[in-house]
GUMI-687554 format. One record per residue (C-alpha): residue in three letters; x, y, z. Coordinates in steps of 0.2 Angstrom, whole numbers, plus 5000, padded with zeros to 4 digits. Each point is the difference from the previous one (the first is absolute). Example, Ala and Ser with C-alpha at 12.3 -4.5 7.8 and 13.67 -1.06 7.14 Angstrom:
<nodes>
Ala506249785039
Ser500650174997
</nodes>
This chain:
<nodes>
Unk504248184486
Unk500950154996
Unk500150175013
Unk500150154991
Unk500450175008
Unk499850164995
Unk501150105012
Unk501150195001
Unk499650175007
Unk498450095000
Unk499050084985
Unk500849874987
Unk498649944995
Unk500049825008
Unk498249975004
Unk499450054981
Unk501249894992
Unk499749865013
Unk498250014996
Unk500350024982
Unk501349835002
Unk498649895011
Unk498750064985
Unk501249934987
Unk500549825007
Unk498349985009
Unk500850005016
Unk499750055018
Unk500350175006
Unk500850035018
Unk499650195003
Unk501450095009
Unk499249985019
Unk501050185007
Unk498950134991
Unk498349925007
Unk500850015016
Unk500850165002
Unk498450064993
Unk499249955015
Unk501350105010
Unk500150154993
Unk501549984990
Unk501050005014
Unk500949845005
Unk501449965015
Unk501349875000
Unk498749875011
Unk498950014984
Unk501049904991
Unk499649835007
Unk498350024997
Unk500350074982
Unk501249854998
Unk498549875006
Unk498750094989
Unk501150004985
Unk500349815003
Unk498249955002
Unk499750094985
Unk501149924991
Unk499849825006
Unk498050034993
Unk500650044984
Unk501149854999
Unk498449905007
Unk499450054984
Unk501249964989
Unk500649884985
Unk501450024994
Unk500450175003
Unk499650155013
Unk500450184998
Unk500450105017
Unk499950184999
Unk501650025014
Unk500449885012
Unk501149995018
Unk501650064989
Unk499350155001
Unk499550025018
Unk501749965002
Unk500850134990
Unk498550155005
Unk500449945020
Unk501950034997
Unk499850144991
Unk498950115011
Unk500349915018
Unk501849964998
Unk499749815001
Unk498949864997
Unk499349885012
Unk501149834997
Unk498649884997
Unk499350114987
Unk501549994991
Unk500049815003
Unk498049984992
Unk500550104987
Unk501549884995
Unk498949845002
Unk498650064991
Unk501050094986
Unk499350034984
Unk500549884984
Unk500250174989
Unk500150185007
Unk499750154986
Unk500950145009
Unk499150164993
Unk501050154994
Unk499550185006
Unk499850064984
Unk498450024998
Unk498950185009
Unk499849995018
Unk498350005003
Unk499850025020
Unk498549885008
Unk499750095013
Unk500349885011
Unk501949925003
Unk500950154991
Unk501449995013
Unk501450014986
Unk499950154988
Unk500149984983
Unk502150045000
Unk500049865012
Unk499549874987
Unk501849984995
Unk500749985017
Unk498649865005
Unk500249924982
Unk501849995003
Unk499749925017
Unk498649874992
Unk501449944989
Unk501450005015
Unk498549885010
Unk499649884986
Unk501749964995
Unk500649995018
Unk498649885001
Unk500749904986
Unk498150044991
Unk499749994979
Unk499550164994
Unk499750114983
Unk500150165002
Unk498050114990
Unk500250154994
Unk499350134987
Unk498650004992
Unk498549925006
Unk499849914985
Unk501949935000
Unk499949955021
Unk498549894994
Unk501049914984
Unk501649995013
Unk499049935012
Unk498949884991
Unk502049944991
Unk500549995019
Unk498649895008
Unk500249914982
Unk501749945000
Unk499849975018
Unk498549894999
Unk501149904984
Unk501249975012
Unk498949915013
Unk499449894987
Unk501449934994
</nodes>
């Protein structure tokens, strides 16, 4: 089965091309579990939030891949709890960092920030001149993780095609 993660900083569009993605392959859909939950809490969320957001995004995730066949598409994943923890807390909880290298993705698609922020109205900690700094800092995490990616960006039209080649090629590979 192949893991694919759509991953990068806020308002780039991750959760409408991850739903578009797991429309076109017929796969499961992992939801991104921090918006649901810092809903709940009035957007406002503490450095002891993120174990809980780390369980939750892992229980979604593990239903999703109950589901799948042969692939499964995860709107986020631990990566970046990892990367949102160091960023506004100054450091992550080790054993996050630890689920989220044993239950790394098989392709990451590292969204650009070049698309209009559009605030949720939730999570927006980051404003959008912040996107570059985070995007750079999702990049810095994957590859110190050692973690495939391809980097989406333009039109929406062109992250779909880039995707779709992406999750592809990477699905060729696994067969042969």
């Amino acid at each position: 089965m192949i893991k694919v993660v759509l991953t990068g900083s806020e308002s780039t569009g991750k959760t409408e091309l991850a739903r578009e993605l797991a429309r076109h392959f017929d796969a499961p859909l992992s939801e991104e579990f921090v918006r649901e939950y810092a809903a709940a809490r009035g957007g406002k969320l503490s450095f002891a939030d993120h174990g809980p957001i780390a369980q939750g995004q892992m229980a979604a995730e593990d239903a999703a891949i109950a589901r799948a066949r042969d692939l499964v598409i995860l709107d986020t994943d631990l990566v970046s709890t990892a990367v949102y923890c160091e960023h506004y807390f100054g450091s992550c909880p080790p054993w996050i960092l630890e689920k989220a290298r044993a239950r790394a993705g098989d392709l990451y698609l590292l969204m650009k920030p070049d698309v209009p922020w559009v605030a949720d109205g939730v999570r927006d900690r980051s404003s959008p001149g912040e996107r570059e700094t985070m995007h750079a800092l999702f990049r810095k995490q994957l590859e110190s993780l050692s973690l495939t990616f391809v980097e989406i960006g333009g039109s929406r039209a062109h992250r779909f095609q880039t995707a779709v080649a992406a999750i592809t090629e990477r699905a060729n590979r696994a067969e042969n």
